[in-house]
C-alpha positions, 0 to 999 in steps of 0.5 A: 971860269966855271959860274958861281950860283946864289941860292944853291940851297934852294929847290932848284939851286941844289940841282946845279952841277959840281962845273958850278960853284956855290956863292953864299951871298947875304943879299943883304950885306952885300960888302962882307959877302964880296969883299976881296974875294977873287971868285967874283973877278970876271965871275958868271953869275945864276942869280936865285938868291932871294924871297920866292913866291908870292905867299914869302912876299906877302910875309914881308913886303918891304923887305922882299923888295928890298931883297929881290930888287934893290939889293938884287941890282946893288949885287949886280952892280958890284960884280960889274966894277969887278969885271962880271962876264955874264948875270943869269937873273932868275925871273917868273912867268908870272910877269905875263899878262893872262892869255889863253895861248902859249906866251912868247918873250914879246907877251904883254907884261901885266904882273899876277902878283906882288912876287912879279911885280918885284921881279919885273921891277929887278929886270927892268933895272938890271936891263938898265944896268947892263945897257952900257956894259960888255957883260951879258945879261940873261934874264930867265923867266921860269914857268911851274916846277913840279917834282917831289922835292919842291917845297911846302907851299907849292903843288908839289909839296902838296903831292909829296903830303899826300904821299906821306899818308895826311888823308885830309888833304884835297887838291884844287883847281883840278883843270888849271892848265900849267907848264911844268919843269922839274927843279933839275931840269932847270937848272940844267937848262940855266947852266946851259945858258950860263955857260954859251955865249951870247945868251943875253936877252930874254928866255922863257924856260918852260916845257912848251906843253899843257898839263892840268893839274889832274893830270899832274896828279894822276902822273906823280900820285896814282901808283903812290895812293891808287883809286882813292886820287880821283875824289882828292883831286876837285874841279875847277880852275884859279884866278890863273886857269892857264899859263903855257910859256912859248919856249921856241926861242931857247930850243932853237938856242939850245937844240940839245936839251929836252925840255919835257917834263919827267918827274921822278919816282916816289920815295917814302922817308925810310 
């Protein structure tokens, strides 16, 4: 049975296969979403559905949580009294404490924000859940998406802006050090997981490699706005200067898939 996807409007649930289908779950009347259908009988399950990003969070805290935890595992443990094969639950890299060097699964978890902090508390209930169950939980921890079709609040939306023309913009925290993926590759990747036994565990989904975000910048935008880049772009770093995610345990898991960082071509709205 091909996986079933939550969230597959979203900026990288969109990017998933046709070997996928789309669940139009409602977190939060989770009866009238399941309800007799037969495609969560013995179902996989990529788990994105819900409130994403610490800025979203902020907005509603209470029913953020309520979304990305309770009703998260509730969701869960429905599909598992219908004999759930596999849960693939999307997480943050922002679980890790700070660290100056790439982190592995086994870093120490100190989360960066209220978003992480909702996303660890999800994990933590859904490794309960699933510690006397058959069905396979994979927990993936997601580094920087970066390409041109990532919403408003994030880096790439700020970049897809500045392609559009709005010259009051500036980008920040030039020297930050990410690890970025596109929403495509992602997915591809959470597919993968989705579709090979014994995947269970925890899995850093990152590229493995540093980028600034000037670099970044220079990458997507200067054949888009030429020379005038440089004085858009201010040094400088955040109150999260780096965050590289070890991903040695998923390349050695899935040894086909690329896991560099490609974005694509500008395309201006005709």
């Amino acid at each position: 049975m091909y996986p079933l996807v939550t969230g597959a409007t979203g900026t990288i649930g969109s990017h998933f296969s046709d070997r996928c289908a789309k669940s139009k779950v409602d977190l939060l009347n989770i009866s009238r979403t399941i309800g007799d259908s037969e495609q969560y009988l013995h179902s996989t399950i990529i788990h994105l559905a819900g409130i994403v990003g610490p800025t979203n969070v902020l907005e509603d805290i209470e029913r953020s949580r309520k979304v990305n935890v309770e009703k998260t595992v509730e969701f869960a443990e429905k599909l598992l009294e219908l004999g759930l094969s596999k849960f693939v639950f999307a997480s943050t890299s922002h679980v890790y404490a700070k660290s100056e060097y790439p982190v592995s699964e086994e870093a120490l978890i100190e989360p960066q924000n209220l978003y992480a902090e909702q996303k660890i508390e999800a994990e933590m209930a859904l490794r309960n859940l699933f510690s006397n169950s058959t069905a396979e939980l994979a927990i993936v921890r997601i580094f920087s998406v970066l390409d041109w079709d990532c919403k408003d609040f994030t880096l790439g939306g700020l970049f897809r802006r500045i392609a559009e023309g709005d010259t009051t913009l500036q980008i920040r925290n030039g020297d930050d050090e990410r690890d970025f993926l596109t929403p495509k590759s992602i997915a591809e990747t959470m597919e993968g997981i989705a579709l090979k036994d014994g995947m269970s565990g925890i899995w850093n989904l990152s590229s493995g490699t540093s980028v600034t975000v000037r670099e970044a910048a220079t990458r997507m935008l200067s054949d888009v706005i030429g020379n005038t880049l440089v004085e858009r772009v201010l040094p400088g770093q955040s109150d999260s200067p780096r965050i590289i995610g070890n991903n040695q345990k998923l390349r050695s898991a899935l040894p086909e898939v690329d896991f560099s960082w490609v974005p694509g071509s500008y395309k201006a709205k005709q």
